[in-house]
N, CA, C and O atoms as a CHARMM CRD file, in Angstrom:
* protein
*
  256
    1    1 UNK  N      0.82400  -1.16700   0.00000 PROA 1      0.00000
    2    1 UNK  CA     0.00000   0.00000   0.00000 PROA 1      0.00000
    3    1 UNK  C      0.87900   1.24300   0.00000 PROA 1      0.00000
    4    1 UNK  O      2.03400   1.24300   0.42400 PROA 1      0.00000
    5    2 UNK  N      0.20200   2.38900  -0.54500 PROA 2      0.00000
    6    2 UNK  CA     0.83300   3.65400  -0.73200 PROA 2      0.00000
    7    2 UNK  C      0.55000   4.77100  -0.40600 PROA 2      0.00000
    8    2 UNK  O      0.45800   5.45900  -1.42300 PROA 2      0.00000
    9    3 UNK  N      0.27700   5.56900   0.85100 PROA 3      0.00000
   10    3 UNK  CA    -0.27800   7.01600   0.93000 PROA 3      0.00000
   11    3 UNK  C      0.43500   7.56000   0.35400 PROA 3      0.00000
   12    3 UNK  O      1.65400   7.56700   0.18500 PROA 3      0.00000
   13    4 UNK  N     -0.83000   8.32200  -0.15500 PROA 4      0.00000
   14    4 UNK  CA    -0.66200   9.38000  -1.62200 PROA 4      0.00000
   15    4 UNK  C     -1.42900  11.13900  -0.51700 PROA 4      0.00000
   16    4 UNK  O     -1.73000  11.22400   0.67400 PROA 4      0.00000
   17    5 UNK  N     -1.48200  12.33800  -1.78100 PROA 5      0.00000
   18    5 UNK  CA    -2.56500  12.72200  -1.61800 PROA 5      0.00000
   19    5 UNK  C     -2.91900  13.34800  -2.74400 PROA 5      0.00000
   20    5 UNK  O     -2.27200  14.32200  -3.13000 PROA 5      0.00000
   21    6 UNK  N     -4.19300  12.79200  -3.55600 PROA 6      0.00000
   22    6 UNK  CA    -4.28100  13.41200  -4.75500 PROA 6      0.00000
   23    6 UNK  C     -5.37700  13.84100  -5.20200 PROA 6      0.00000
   24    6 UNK  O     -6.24500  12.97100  -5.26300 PROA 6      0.00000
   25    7 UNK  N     -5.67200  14.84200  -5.53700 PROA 7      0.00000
   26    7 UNK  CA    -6.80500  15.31500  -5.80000 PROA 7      0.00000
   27    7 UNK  C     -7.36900  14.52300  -6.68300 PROA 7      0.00000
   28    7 UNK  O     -6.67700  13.59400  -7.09900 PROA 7      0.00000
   29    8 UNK  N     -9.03400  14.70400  -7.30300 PROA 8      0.00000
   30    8 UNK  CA    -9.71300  14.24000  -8.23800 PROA 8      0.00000
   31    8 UNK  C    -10.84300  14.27800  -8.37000 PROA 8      0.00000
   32    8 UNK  O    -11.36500  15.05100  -7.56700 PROA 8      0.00000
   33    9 UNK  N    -11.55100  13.77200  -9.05800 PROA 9      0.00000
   34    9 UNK  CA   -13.16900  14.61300 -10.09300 PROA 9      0.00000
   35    9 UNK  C    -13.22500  13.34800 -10.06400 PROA 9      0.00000
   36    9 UNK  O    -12.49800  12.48700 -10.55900 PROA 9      0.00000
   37   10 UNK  N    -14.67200  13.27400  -9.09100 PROA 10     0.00000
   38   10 UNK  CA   -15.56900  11.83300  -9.42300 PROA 10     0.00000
   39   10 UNK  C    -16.92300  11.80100  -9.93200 PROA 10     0.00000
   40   10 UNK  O    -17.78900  12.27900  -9.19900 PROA 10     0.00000
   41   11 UNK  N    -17.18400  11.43700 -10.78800 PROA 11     0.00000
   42   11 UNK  CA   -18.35500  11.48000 -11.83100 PROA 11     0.00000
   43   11 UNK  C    -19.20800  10.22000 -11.64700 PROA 11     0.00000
   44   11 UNK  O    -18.82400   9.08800 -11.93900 PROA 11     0.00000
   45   12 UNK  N    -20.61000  10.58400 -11.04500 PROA 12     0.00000
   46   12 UNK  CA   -21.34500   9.78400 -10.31500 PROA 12     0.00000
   47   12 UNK  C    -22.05100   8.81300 -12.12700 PROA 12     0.00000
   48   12 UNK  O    -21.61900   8.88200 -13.27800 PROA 12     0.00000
   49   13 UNK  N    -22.89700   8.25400 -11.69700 PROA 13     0.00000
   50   13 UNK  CA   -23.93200   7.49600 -13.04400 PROA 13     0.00000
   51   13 UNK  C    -25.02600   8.10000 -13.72800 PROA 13     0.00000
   52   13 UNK  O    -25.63100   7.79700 -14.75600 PROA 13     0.00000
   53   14 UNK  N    -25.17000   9.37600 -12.59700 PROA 14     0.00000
   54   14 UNK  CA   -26.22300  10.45200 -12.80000 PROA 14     0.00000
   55   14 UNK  C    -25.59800  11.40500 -13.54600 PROA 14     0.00000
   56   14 UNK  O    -26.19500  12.47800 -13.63500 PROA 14     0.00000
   57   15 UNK  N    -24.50900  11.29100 -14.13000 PROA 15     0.00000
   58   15 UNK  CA   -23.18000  12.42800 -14.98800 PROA 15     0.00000
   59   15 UNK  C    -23.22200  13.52800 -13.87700 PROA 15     0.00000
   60   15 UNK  O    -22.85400  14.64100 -14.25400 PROA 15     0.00000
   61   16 UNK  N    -23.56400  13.42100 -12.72000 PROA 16     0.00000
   62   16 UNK  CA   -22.80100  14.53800 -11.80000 PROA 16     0.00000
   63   16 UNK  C    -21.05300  14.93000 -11.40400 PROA 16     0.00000
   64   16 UNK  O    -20.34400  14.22600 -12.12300 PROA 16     0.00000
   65   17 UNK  N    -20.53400  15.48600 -10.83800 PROA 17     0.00000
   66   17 UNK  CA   -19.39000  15.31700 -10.83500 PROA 17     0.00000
   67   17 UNK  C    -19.26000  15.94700  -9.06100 PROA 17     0.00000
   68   17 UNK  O    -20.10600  16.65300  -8.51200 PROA 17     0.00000
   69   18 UNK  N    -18.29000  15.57200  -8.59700 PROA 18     0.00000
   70   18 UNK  CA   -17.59200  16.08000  -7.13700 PROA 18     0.00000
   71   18 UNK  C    -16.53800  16.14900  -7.21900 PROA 18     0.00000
   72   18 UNK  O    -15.99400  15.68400  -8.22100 PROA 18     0.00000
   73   19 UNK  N    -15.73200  16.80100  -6.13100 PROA 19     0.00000
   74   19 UNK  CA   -13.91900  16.89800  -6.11600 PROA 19     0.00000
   75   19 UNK  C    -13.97700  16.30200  -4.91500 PROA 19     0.00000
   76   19 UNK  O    -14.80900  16.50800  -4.03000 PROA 19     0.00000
   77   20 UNK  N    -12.72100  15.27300  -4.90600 PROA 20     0.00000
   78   20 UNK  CA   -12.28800  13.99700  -3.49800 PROA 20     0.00000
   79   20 UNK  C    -11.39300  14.09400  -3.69800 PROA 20     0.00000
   80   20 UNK  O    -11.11600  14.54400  -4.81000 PROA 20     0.00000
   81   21 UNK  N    -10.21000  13.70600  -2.67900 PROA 21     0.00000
   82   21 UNK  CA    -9.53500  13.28000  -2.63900 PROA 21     0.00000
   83   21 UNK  C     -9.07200  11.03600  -2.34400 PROA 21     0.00000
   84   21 UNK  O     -9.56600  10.17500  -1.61500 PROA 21     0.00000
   85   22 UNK  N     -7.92000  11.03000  -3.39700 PROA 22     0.00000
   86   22 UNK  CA    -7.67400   9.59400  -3.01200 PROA 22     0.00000
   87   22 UNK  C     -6.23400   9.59700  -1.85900 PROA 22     0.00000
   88   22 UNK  O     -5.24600  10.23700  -2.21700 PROA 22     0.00000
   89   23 UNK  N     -6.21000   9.01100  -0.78300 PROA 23     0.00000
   90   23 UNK  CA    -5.18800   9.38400   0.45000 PROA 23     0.00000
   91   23 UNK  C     -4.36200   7.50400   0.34400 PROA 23     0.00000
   92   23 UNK  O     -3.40600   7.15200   1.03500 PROA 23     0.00000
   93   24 UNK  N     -5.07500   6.62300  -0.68200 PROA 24     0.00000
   94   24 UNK  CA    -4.07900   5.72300  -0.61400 PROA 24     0.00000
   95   24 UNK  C     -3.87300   4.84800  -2.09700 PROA 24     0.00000
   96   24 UNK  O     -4.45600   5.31800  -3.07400 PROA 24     0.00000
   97   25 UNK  N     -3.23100   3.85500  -2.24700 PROA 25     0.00000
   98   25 UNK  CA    -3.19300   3.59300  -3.43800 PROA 25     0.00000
   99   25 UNK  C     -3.44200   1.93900  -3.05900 PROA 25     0.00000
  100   25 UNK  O     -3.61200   1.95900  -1.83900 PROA 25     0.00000
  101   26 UNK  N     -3.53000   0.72000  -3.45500 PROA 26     0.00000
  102   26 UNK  CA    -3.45300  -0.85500  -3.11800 PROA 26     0.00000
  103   26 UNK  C     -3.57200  -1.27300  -4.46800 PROA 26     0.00000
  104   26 UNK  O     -4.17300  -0.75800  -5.41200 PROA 26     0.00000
  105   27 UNK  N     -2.69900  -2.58400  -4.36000 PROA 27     0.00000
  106   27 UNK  CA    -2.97800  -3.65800  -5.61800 PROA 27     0.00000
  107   27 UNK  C     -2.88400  -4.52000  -5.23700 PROA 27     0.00000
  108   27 UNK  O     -1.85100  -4.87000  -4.66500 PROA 27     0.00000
  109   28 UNK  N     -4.30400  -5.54300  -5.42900 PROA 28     0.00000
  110   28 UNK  CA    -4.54400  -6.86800  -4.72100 PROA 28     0.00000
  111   28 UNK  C     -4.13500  -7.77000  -5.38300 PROA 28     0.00000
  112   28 UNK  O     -3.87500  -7.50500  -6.55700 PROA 28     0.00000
  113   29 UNK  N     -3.92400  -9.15600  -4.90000 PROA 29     0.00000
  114   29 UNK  CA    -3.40200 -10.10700  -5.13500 PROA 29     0.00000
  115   29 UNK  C     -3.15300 -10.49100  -6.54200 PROA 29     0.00000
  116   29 UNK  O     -2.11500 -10.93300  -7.03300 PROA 29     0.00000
  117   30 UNK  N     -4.57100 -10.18100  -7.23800 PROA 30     0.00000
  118   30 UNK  CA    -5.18900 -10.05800  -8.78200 PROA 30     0.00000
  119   30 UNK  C     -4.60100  -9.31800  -9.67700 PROA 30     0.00000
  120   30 UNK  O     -4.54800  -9.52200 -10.89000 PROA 30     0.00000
  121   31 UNK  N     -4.03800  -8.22500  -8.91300 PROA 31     0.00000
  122   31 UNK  CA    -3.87900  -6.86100  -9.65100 PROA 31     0.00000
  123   31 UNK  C     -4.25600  -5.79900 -10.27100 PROA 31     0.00000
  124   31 UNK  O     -3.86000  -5.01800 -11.13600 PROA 31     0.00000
  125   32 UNK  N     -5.48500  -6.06100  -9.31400 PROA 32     0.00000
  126   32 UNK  CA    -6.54800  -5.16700  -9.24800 PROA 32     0.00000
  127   32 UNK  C     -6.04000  -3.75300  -8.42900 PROA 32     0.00000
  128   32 UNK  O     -5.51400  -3.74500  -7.31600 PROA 32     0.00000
  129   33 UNK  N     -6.27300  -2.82300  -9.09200 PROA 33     0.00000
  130   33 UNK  CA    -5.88100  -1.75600  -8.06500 PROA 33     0.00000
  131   33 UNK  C     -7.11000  -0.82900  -7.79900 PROA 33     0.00000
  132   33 UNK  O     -8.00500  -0.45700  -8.56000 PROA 33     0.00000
  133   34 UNK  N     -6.86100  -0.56200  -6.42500 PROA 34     0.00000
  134   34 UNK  CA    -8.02000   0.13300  -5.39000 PROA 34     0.00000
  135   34 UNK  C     -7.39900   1.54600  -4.84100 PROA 34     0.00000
  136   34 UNK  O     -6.27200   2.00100  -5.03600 PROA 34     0.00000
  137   35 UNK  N     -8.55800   2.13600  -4.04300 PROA 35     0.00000
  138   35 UNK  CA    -8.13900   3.55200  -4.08800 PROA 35     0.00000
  139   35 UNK  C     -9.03700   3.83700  -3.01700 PROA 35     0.00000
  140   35 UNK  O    -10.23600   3.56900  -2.93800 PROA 35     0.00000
  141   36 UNK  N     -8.11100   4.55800  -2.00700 PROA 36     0.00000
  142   36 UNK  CA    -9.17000   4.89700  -0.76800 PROA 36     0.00000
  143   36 UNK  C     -9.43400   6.60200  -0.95300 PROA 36     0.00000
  144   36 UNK  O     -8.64300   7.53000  -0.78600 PROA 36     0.00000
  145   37 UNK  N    -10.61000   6.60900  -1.29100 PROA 37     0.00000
  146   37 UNK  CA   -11.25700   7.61200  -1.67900 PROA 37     0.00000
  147   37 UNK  C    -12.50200   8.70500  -0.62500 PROA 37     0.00000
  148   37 UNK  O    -13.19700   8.36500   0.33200 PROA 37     0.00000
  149   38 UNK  N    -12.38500   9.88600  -1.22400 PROA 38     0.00000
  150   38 UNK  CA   -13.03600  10.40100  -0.04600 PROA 38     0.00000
  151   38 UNK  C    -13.54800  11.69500  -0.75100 PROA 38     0.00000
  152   38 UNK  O    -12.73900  12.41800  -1.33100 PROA 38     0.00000
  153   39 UNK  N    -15.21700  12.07900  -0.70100 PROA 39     0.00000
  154   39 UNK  CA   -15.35300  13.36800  -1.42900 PROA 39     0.00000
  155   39 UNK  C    -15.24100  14.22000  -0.54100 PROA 39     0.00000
  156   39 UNK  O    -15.20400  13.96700   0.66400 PROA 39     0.00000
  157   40 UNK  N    -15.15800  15.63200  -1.19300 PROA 40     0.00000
  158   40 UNK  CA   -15.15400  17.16700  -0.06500 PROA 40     0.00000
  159   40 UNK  C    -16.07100  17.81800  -0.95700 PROA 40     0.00000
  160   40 UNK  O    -16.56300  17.56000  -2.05500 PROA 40     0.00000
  161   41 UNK  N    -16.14800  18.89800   0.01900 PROA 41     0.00000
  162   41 UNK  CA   -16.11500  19.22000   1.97400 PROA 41     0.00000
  163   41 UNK  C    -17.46900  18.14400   2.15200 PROA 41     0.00000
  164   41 UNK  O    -18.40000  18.07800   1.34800 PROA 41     0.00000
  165   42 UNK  N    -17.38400  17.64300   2.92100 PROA 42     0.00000
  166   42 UNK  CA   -18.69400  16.95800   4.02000 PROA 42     0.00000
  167   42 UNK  C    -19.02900  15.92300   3.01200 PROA 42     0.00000
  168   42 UNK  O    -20.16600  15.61700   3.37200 PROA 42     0.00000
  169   43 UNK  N    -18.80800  15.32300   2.16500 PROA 43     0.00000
  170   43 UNK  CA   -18.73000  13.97000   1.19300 PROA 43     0.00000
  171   43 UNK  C    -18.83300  12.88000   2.34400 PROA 43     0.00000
  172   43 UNK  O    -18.88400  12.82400   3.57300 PROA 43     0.00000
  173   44 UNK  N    -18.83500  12.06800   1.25900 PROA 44     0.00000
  174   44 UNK  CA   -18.49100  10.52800   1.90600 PROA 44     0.00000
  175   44 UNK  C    -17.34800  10.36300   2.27300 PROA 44     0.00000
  176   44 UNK  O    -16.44800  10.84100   1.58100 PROA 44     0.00000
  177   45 UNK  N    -17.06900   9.71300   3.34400 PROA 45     0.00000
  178   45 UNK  CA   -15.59400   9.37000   4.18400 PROA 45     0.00000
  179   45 UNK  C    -15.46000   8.27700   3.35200 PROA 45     0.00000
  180   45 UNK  O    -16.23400   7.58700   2.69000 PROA 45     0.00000
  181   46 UNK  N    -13.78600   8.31400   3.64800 PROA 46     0.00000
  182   46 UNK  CA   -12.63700   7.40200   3.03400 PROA 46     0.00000
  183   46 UNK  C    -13.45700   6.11400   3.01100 PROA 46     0.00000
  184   46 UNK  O    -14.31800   5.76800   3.82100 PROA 46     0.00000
  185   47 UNK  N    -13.04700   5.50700   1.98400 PROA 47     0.00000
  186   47 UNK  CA   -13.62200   4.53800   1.71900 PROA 47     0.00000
  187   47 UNK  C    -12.61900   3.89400   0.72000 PROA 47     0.00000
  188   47 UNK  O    -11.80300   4.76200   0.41200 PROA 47     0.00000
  189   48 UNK  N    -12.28700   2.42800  -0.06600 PROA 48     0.00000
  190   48 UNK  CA   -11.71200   1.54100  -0.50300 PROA 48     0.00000
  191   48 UNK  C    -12.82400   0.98700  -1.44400 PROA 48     0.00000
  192   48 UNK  O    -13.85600   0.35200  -1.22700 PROA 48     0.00000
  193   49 UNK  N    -12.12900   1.54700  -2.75500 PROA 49     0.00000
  194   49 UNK  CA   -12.59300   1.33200  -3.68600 PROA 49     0.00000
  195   49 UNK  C    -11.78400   0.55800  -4.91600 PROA 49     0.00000
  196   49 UNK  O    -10.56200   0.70400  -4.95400 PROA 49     0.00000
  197   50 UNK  N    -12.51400  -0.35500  -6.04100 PROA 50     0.00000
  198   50 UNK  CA   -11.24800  -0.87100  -6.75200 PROA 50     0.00000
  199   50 UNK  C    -11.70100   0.80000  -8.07600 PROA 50     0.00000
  200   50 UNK  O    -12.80400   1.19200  -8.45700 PROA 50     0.00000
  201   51 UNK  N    -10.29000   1.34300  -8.39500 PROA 51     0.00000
  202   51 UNK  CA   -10.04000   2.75200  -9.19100 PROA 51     0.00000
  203   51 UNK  C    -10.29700   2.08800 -10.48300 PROA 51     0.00000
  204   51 UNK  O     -9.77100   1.09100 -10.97800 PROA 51     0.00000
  205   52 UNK  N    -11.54000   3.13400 -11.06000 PROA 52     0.00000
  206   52 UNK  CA   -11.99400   3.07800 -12.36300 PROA 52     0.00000
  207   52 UNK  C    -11.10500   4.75200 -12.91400 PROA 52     0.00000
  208   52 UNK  O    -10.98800   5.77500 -12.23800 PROA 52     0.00000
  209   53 UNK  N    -10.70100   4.54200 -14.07100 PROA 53     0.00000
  210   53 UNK  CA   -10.37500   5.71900 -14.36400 PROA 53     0.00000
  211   53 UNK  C    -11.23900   6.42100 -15.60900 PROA 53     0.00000
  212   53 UNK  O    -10.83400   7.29200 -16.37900 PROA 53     0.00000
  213   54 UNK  N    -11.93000   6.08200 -15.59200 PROA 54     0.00000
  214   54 UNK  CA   -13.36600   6.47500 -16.20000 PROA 54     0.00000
  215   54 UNK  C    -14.38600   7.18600 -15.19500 PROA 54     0.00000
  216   54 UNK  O    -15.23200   7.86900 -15.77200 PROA 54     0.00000
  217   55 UNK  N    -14.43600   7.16600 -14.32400 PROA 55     0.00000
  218   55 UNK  CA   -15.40700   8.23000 -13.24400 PROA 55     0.00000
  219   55 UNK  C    -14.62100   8.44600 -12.31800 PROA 55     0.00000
  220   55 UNK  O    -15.20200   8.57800 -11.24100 PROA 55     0.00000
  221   56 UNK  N    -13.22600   8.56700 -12.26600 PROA 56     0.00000
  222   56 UNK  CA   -12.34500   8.60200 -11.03300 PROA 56     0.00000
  223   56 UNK  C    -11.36500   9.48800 -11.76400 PROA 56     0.00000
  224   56 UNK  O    -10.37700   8.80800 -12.04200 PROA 56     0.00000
  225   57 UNK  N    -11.22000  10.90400 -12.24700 PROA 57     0.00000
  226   57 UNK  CA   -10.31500  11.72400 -12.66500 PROA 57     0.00000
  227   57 UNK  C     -9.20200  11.92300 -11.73800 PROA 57     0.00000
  228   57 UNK  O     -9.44400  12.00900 -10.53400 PROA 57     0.00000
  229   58 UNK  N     -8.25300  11.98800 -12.08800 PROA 58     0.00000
  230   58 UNK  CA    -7.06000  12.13800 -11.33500 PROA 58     0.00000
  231   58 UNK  C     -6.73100  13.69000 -12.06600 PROA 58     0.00000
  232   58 UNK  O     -6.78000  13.87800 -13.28100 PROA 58     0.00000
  233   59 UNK  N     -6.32300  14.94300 -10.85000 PROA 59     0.00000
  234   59 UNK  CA    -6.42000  16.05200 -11.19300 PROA 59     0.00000
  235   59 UNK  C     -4.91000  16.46500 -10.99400 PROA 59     0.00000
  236   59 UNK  O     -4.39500  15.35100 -10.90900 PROA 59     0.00000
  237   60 UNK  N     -4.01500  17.25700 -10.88300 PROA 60     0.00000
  238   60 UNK  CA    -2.67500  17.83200 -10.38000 PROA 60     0.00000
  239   60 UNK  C     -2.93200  17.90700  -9.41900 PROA 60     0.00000
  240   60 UNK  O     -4.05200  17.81300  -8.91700 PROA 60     0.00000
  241   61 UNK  N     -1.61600  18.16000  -8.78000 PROA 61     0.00000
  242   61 UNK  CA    -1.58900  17.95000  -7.36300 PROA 61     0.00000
  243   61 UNK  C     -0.42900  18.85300  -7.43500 PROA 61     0.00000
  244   61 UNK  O     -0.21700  19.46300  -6.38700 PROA 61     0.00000
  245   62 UNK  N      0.36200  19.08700  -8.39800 PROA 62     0.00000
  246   62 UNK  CA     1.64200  20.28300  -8.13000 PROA 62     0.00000
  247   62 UNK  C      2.56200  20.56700  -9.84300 PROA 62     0.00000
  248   62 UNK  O      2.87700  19.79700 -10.75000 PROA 62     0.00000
  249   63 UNK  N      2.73800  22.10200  -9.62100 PROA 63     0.00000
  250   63 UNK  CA     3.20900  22.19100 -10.87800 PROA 63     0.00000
  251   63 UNK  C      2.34700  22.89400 -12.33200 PROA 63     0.00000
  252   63 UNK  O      2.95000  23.10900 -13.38300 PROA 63     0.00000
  253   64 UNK  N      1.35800  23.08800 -12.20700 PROA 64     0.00000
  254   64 UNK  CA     0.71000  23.72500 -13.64300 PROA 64     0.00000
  255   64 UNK  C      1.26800  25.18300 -13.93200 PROA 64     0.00000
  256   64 UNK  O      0.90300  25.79600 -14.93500 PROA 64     0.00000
C-alpha cells in the first residue's frame, strides 16, 4: 500500500461530478488496483474502492 494525496473529479452514473480526494493507493493479489477515496467538503468518508479511471479523474496535485 501507498499514501498518496491526490486530488480528483468523481463522476457519479447520474453524470454529476464532485472533487475527493484519493489518500491511498493498493494492488490486490489479482492486480486489481483500489483507491481509498473520499469526497469534499462533508462527502463521503474514506472509503476503498477498486479505481476506475473512467469516473475517477485524477487532477494535479503540483506544478501547472
Amino acid at each position: 500500500m501507498q499514501w498518496v494525496y491526490q486530488p480528483v473529479e468523481v463522476q457519479y452514473p447520474d453524470g454529476s461530478w464532485e472533487l475527493g480526494r484519493i489518500s491511498g493507493w493498493w494492488t490486490d493479489e489479482k492486480g486489481e488496483v483500489w483507491c481509498r477515496l473520499r469526497t469534499v467538503p462533508g462527502g463521503t468518508p474514506p472509503r476503498w474502492q477498486r479505481y476506475d479511471p473512467e469516473s475517477v479523474r485524477l487532477l494535479p496535485s503540483a506544478g501547472i
